[in-house]
C-alpha positions as CSV (number, residue, x, y, z in Angstrom):
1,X,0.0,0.0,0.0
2,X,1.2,3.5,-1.0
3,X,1.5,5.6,2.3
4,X,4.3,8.0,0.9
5,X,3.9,10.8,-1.4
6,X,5.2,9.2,-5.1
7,X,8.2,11.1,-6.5
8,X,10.0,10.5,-9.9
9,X,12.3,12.4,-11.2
10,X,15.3,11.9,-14.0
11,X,19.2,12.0,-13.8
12,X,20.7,14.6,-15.9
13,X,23.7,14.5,-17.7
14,X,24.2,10.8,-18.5
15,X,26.5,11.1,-21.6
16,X,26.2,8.7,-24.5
17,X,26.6,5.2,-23.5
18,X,29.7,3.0,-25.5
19,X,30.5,-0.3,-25.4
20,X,32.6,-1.2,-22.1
21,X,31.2,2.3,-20.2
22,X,30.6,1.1,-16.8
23,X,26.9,2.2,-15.9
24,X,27.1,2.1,-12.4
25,X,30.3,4.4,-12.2
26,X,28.6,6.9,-15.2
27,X,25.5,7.3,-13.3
28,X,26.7,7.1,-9.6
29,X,29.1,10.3,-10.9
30,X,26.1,12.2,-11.4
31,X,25.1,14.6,-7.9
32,X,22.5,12.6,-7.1
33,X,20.9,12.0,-3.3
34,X,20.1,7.6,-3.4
35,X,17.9,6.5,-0.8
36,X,16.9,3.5,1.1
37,X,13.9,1.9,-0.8
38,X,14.7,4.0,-4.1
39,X,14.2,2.0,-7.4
40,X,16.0,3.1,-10.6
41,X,14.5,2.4,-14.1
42,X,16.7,2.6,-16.4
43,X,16.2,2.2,-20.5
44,X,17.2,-1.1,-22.1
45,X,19.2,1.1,-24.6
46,X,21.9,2.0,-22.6
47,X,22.8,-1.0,-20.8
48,X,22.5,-2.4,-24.6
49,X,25.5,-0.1,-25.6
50,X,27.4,-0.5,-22.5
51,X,27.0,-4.3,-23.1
52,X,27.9,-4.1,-26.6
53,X,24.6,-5.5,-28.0
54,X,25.5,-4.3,-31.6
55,X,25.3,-6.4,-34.4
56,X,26.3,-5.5,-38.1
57,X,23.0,-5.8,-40.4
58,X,22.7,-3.9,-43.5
59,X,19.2,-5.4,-43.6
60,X,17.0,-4.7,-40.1
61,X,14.8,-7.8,-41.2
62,X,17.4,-10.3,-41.2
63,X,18.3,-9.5,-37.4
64,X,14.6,-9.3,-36.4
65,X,14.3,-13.1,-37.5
66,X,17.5,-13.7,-36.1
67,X,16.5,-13.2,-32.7
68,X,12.8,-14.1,-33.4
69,X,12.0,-17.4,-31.7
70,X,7.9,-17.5,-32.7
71,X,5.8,-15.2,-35.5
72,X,2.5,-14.0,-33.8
73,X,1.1,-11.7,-36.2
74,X,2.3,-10.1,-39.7
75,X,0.5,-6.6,-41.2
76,X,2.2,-5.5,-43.9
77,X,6.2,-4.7,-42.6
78,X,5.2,-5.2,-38.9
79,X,6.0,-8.1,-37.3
80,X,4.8,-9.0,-33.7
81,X,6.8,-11.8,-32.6
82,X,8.4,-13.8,-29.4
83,X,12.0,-12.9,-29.2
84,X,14.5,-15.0,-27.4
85,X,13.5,-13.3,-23.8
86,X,9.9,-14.6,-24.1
87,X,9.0,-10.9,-24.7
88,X,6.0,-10.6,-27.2
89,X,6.3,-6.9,-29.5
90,X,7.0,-5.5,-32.7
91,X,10.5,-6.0,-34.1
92,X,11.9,-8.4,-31.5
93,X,13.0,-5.4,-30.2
94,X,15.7,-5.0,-32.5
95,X,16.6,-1.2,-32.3
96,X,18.0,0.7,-35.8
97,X,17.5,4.0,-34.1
98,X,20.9,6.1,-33.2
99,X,23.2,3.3,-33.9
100,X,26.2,3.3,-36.0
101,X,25.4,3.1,-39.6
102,X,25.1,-0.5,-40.5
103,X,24.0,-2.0,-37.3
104,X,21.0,-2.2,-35.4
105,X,21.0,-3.0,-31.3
106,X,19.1,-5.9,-29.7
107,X,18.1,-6.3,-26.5
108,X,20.3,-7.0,-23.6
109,X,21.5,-10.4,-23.4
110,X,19.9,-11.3,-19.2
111,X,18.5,-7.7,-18.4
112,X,17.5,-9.3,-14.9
113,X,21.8,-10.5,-14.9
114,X,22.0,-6.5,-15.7
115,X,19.4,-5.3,-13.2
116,X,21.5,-7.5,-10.5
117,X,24.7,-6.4,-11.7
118,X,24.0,-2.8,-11.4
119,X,22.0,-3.0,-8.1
120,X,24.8,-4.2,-6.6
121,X,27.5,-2.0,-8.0
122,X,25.0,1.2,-6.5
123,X,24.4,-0.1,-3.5
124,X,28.0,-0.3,-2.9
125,X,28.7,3.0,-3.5
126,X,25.7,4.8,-2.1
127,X,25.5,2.4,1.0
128,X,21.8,2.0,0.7
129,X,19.2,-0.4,-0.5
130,X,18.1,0.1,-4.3
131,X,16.0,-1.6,-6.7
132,X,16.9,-1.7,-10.2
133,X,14.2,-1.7,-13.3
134,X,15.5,-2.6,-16.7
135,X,13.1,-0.9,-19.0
136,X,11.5,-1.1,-22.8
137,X,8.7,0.2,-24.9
138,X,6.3,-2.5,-25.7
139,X,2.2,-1.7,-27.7
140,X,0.0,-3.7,-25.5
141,X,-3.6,-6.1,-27.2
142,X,-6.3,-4.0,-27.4
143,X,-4.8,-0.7,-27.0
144,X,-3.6,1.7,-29.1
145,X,0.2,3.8,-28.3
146,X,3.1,2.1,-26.6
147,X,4.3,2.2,-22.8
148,X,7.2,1.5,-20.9
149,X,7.1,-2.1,-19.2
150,X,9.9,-3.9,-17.3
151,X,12.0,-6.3,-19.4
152,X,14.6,-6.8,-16.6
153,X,14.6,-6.1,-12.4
154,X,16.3,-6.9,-9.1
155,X,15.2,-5.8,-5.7
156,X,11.9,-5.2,-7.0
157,X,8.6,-7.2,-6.7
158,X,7.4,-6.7,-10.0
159,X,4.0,-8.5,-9.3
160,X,2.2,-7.7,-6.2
161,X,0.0,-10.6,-5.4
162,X,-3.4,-9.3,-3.5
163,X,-4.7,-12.8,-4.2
164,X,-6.4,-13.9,-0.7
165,X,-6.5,-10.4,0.7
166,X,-9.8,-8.2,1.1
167,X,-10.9,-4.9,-1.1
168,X,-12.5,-2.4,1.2
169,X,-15.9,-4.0,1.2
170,X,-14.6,-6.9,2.6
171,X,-14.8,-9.3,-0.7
172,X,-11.8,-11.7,-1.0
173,X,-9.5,-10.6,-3.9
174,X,-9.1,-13.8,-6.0
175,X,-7.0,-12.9,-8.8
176,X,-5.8,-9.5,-8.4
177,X,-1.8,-9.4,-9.1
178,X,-1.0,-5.8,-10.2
179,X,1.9,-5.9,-12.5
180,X,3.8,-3.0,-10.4
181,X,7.0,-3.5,-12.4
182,X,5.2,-2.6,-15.2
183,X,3.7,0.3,-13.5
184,X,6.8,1.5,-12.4
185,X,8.7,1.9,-15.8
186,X,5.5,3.3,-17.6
187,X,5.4,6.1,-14.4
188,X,9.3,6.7,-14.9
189,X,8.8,6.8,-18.8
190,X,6.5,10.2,-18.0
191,X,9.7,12.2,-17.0
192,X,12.8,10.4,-18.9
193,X,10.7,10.4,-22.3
194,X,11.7,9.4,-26.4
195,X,14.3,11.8,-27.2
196,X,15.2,13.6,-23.9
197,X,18.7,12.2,-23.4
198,X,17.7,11.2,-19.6
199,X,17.8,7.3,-19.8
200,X,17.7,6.8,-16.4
201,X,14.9,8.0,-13.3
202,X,14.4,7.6,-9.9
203,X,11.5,6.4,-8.0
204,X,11.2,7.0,-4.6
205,X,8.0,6.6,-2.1
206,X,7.2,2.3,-3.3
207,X,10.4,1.0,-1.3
208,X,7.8,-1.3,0.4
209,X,8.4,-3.1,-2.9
210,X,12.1,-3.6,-2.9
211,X,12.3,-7.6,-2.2
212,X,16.3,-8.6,-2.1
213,X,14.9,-12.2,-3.5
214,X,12.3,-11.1,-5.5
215,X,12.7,-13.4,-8.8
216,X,13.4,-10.9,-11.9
217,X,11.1,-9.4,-14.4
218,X,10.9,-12.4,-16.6
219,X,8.3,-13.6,-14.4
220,X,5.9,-11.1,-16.1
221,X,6.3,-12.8,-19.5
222,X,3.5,-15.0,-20.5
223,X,4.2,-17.1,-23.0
224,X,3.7,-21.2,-23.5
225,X,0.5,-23.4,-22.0
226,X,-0.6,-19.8,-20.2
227,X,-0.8,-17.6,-23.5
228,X,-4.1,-17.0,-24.1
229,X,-3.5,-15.1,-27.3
230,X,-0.7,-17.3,-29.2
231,X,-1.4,-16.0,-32.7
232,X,-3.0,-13.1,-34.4
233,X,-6.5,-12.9,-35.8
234,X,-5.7,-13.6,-39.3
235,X,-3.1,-15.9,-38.3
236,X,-5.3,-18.3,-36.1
237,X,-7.7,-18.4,-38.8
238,X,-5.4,-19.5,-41.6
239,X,-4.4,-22.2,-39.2
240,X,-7.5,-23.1,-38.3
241,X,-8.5,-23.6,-41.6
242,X,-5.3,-25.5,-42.9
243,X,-5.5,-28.0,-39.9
244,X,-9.1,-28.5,-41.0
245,X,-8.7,-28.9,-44.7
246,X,-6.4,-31.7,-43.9
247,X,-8.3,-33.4,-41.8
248,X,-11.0,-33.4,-44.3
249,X,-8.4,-34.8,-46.6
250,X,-7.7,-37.6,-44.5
251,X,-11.6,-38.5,-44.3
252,X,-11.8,-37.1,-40.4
């Protein structure tokens, strides 16, 4: 529960990220004032660079399948597919924007490995206890526009499970499981924004969320026997169809 006025606010003067920069010492050089139960969101694309996610690809299409593990749905040169972090979206992520000519940037390789990695590097240096977001712009079904979700995390709980507990009236709250993690990087998006230059924010006033063995933010995929939506429209139907056109065939 919320007790504490919610503040976000973003780090100026992060310069641009290359391959090797040490996050955790660019960011902890900044004057900022880290506090117990503060949780940093930070965008994918900069532990991407820092990781040295690049890959040469003349041709943005050939990388997208590359790191494409299952097509969803196709509309004309959009593809919504599951990349290789279980992460449903357009592109698999892959990035062509402000990149070297010639390459594109994917994802980060473990963003819950970088979330961990960078907690602990800032919670060495500030002495305090932090939560780390790793954060990317996914659409959602059924809405239209994009929002920040949480592709990577460490510290955090990223689902808060209210299953069992009572709403104000009383009623048992059977399958209630805000995705907080979620609602974190879309509320830190507000203030770092698209083309700002401030890839990183901090959250302070939800530190009763910051869970040292919290399990990461792939937890909030959902993908396999619980994917309720495994294809697209047109897809599912052209399935449909050629699974029952061959069982006609075969006299079924």
């Amino acid at each position: 529960m919320l007790t504490a006025p919610l503040t976000i606010w973003a780090i100026p003067g992060i310069p641009e990220i290359v391959t090797g920069d040490d996050l955790a010492e660019v960011i902890g050089q900044r004057e900022i004032d880290l506090r117990d139960g503060d949780i940093l969101a930070v965008t994918s694309k900069i532990v991407s660079k820092a990781e040295g996610r690049f890959v040469q690809a003349d041709d943005r299409d050939q990388a997208i399948t590359d790191e494409t593990v299952r097509v969803v749905a196709t509309r004309g040169m959009t593809r919504i597919v599951e990349n290789r972090l279980g992460i449903v979206g357009a592109a698999a992520g892959v990035d062509g924007s402000n990149t070297p000519v010639g390459t594109v940037l994917l994802l980060p390789l473990d963003p819950d490995a970088s979330a961990a990695a960078l907690r602990a590097a800032l919670e060495a240096r500030f002495n305090v206890r932090l939560g780390v977001i790793i954060t990317d712009t996914l659409g959602r079904a059924w809405r239209e526009g994009q929002t920040d979700v949480a592709i990577g995390s460490s510290g955090v709980r990223v689902l808060d499970d209210l299953r069992g507990t009572l709403d104000a009236q009383g009623r048992r709250l059977d399958v209630t499981v805000p995705a907080v993690g979620d609602e974190i990087a879309a509320a830190a998006d507000l203030v770092k924004g698209k083309s700002e230059g401030l890839p990183v924010a901090v959250v302070r006033g939800v530190g009763h969320l910051l869970d040292p063995e919290a399990p990461g933010a792939r937890v909030l995929t959902r993908t396999g026997p619980n994917d309720m939506f495994r294809l697209g429209s047109d897809e599912a139907y052209a399935e449909g169809f050629a699974a029952g056109k061959a069982s006609h065939g075969q006299g079924v």
